[in-house]
C-alpha positions in Angstrom: -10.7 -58.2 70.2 -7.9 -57.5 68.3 -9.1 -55.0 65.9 -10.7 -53.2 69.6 -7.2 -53.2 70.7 -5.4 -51.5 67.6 -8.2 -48.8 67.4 -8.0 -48.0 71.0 -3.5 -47.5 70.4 -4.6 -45.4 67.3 -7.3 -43.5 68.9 -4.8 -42.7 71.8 -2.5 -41.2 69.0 -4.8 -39.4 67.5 -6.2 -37.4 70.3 -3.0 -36.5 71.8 -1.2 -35.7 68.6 -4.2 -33.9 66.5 -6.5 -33.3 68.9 -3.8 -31.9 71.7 -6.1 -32.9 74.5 -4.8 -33.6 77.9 -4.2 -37.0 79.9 -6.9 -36.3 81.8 -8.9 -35.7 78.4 -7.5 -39.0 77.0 -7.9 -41.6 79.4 -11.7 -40.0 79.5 -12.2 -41.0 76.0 -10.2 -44.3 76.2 -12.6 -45.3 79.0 -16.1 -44.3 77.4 -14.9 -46.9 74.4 -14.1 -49.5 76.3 -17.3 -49.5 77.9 -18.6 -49.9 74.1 -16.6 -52.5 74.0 -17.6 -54.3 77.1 -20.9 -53.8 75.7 -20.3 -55.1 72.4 -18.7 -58.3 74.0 -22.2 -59.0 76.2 -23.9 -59.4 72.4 -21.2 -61.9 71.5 -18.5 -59.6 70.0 -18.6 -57.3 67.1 -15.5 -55.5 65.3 -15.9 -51.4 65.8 -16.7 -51.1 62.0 -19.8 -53.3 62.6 -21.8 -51.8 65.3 -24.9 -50.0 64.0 -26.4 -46.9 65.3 -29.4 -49.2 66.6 -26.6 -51.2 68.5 -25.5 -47.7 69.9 -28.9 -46.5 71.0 -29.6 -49.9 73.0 -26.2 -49.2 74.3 -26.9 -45.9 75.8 -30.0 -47.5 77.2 -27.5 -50.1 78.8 -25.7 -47.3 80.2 -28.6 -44.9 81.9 -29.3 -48.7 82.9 -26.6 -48.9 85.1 -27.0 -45.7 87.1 -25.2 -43.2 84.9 -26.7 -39.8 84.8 -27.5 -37.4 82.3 -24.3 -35.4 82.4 -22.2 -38.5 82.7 -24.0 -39.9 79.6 -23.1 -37.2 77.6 -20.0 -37.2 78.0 -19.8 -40.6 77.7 -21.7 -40.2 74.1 -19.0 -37.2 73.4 -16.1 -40.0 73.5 -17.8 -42.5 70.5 -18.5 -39.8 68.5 -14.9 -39.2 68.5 -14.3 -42.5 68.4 -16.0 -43.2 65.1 -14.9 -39.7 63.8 -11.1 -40.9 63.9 -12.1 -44.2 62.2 -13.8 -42.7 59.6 -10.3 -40.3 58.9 -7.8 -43.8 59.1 -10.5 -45.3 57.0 -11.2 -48.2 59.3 -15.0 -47.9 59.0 -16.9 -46.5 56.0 -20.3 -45.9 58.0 -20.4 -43.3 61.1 -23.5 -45.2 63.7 -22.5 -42.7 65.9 -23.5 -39.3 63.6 -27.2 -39.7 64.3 -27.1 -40.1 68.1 -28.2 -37.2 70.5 -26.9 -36.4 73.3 -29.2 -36.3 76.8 -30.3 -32.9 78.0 -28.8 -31.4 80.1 -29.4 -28.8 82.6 -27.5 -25.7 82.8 -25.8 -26.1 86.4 -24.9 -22.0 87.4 -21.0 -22.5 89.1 -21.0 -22.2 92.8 -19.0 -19.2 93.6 -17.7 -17.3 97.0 -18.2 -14.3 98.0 -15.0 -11.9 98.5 -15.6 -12.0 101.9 -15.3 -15.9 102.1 -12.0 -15.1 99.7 -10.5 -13.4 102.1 -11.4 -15.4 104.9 -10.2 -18.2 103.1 -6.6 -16.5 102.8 -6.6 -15.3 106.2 -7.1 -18.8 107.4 -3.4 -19.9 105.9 -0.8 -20.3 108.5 2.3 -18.2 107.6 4.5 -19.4 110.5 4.0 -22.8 108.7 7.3 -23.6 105.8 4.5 -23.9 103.2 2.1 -21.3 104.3 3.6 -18.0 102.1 3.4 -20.4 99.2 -0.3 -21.2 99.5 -1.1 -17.7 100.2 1.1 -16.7 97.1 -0.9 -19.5 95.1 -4.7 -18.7 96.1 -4.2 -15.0 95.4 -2.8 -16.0 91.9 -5.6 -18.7 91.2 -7.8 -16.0 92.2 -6.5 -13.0 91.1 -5.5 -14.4 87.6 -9.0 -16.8 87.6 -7.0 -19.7 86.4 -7.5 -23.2 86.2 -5.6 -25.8 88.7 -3.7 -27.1 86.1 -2.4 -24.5 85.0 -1.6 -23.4 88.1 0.3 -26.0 88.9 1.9 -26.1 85.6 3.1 -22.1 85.6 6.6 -21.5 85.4 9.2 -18.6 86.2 10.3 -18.0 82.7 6.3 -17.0 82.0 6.1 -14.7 84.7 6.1 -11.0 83.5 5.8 -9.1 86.6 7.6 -5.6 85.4 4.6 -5.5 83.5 1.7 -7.3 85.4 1.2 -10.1 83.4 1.9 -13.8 83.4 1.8 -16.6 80.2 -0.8 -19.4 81.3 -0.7 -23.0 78.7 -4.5 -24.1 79.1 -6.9 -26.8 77.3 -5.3 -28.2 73.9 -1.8 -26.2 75.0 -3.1 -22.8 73.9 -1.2 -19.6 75.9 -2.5 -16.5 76.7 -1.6 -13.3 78.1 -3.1 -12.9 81.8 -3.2 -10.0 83.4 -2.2 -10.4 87.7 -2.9 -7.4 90.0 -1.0 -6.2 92.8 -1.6 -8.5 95.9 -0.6 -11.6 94.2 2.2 -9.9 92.5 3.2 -9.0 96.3 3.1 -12.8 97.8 4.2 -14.1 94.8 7.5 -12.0 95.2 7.6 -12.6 98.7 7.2 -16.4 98.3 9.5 -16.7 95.6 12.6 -14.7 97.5 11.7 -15.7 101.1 10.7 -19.5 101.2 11.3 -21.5 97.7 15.3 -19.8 97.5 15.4 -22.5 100.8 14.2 -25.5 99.2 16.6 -28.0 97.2 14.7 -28.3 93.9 14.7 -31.5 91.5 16.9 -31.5 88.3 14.8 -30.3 85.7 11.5 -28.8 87.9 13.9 -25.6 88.8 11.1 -23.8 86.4 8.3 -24.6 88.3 6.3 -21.9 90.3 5.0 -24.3 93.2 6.7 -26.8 94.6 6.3 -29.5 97.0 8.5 -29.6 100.2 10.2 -32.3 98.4 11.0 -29.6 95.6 9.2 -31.1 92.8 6.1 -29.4 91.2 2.6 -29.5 93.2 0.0 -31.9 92.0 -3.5 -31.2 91.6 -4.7 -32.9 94.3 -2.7 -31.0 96.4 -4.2 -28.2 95.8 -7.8 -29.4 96.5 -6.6 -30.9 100.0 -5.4 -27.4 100.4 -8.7 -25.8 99.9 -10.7 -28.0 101.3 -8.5 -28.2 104.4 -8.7 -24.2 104.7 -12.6 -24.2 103.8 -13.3 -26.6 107.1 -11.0 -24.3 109.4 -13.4 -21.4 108.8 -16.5 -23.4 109.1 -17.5 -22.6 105.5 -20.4 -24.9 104.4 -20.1 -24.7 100.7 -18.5 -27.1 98.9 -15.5 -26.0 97.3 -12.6 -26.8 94.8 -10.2 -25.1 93.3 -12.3 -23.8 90.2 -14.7 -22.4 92.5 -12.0 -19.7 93.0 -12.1 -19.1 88.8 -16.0 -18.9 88.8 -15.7 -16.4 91.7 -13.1 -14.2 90.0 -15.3 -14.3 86.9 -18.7 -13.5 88.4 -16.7 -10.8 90.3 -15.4 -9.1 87.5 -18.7 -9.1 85.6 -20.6 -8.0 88.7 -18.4 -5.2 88.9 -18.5 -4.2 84.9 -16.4 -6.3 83.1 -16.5 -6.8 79.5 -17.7 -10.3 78.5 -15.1 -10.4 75.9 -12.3 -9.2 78.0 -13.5 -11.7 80.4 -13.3 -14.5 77.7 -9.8 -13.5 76.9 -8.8 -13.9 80.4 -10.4 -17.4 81.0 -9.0 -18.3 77.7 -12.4 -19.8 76.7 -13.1 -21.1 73.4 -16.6 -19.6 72.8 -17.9 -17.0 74.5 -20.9 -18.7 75.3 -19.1 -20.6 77.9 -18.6 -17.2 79.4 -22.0 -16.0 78.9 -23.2 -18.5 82.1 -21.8 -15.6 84.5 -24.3 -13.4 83.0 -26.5 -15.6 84.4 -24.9 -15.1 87.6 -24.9 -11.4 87.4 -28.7 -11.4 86.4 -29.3 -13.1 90.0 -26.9 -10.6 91.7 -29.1 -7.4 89.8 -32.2 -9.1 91.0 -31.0 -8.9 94.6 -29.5 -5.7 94.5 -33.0 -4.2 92.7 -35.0 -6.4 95.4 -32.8 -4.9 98.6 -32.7 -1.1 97.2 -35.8 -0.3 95.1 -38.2 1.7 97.1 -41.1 0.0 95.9 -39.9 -3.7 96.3 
């Protein structure tokens, strides 16, 4: 047990020092190797350094055993290997068990995504005579318009807004900025939200950066921002179920539908590789289909 212990507080280091991977990220990994461990302890208890890869393969078994799926697997796998790569570099095993293991396959899942008319219906829902209701429209026409993940979203700040020249600085996975460009609409609420509503609200010491902000003038949370969609998604009867990346997919498969360079696309989504980006070609395959199946004269 105590060897467990002192690789999990090392392993916590390591991935948010080296590895810059956020909470969210962390506790993930923390919680797929204590599930090794809870497994290790149902074959009596063995040290990290002595579990073989035979011992990992029954564990995955174990795991698909108890109603994980495929995807959850993975991911689940993704965390030992990571695991076992770190004890390797402290030199607290000499033997990887994990190297060999493959992950489950998965299916490629296409994003859902919303048309623009369901966009706009979405923002046209918002209640401006509400105190909150210029910031949320300010906020879904820059998640939108800027395709950018909720937490970094809820993490932009003033001092990265560079509205003279249509661009704002976004911190995304592992802390890495980019340049994104935001059109003319948000820029609009964004102003008008800024000068009109938040001036009124008394702001925490040391959130005074912050974009959005609560009523209680500290930063808004994630979750927020989900109720917030969710809430506006059941007032217009739409049936699809939505989140707050659904608005990111959507602004990708838009700007692809409409032309976009994949690469100028990746830039803006500030994905790693681009074949993260290539799945809204996929996307835009299905929309040419459509289009070819609605207008060819011999379809």
């Amino acid at each position: 047990m105590a060897e467990w212990n002192s690789s999990f507080k090392g392993f916590k280091v390591y991935l948010r020092l080296e590895r810059s991977l956020s909470e969210n990220t962390v506790e993930a990994y923390l919680r797929d190797v204590n599930r090794l461990f809870e497994y290790t302890e149902t074959l009596g208890g063995k040290n990290p350094d002595l579990v073989s890869t035979d011992d990992l393969k029954k564990f995955i078994i174990w795991i698909n055993e108890l109603g994980m799926l495929a995807p959850t697997q993975a991911r689940v796998l993704s965390g030992i290997k990571a695991f076992y790569k770190f004890l390797i570099l402290e030199n607290l095993t000499k033997n990887d068990p994990a190297s060999l293991l493959e992950s489950p396959k998965l299916a490629r899942k296409l994003p859902d995504t919303l048309s623009i008319i369901d966009i706009n219906n979405l923002i046209a829902a918002i209640d401006l005579s509400k105190a909150e209701g210029m910031r949320n429209k300010a906020m879904l026409e820059v998640l939108y318009g800027c395709g950018l993940r909720v937490s970094e979203l809820t993490n932009l700040k003033i001092s990265n807004l560079y509205l003279n020249i249509d661009f704002i600085k976004v911190t995304g996975k592992g802390d890495k900025e980019r340049l994104v460009p935001i059109g003319s609409e948000a820029i609009k609420y964004l102003n008008i939200y800024m000068d009109e509503q938040r001036v009124h609200l008394k702001i925490k010491p040391g959130k005074e950066d912050y974009v959005f902000l609560n009523r209680r003038g500290a930063p808004l949370s994630r979750v927020m921002v989900f109720i917030i969609i969710k809430d506006l998604a059941e007032k217009i009867g739409l049936k699809k179920s939505i989140s707050p990346h659904t608005f990111r997919h959507s602004f990708a498969t838009h700007l692809i539908e409409g032309g976009a360079d994949l690469r100028a696309v990746q830039e803006m989504l500030g994905h790693e590789s681009i074949t993260t980006t290539e799945i809204y070609t996929h996307l835009d395959r299905d929309f040419l289909r459509d289009t070819i199946i609605q207008f060819h004269p011999r379809s």
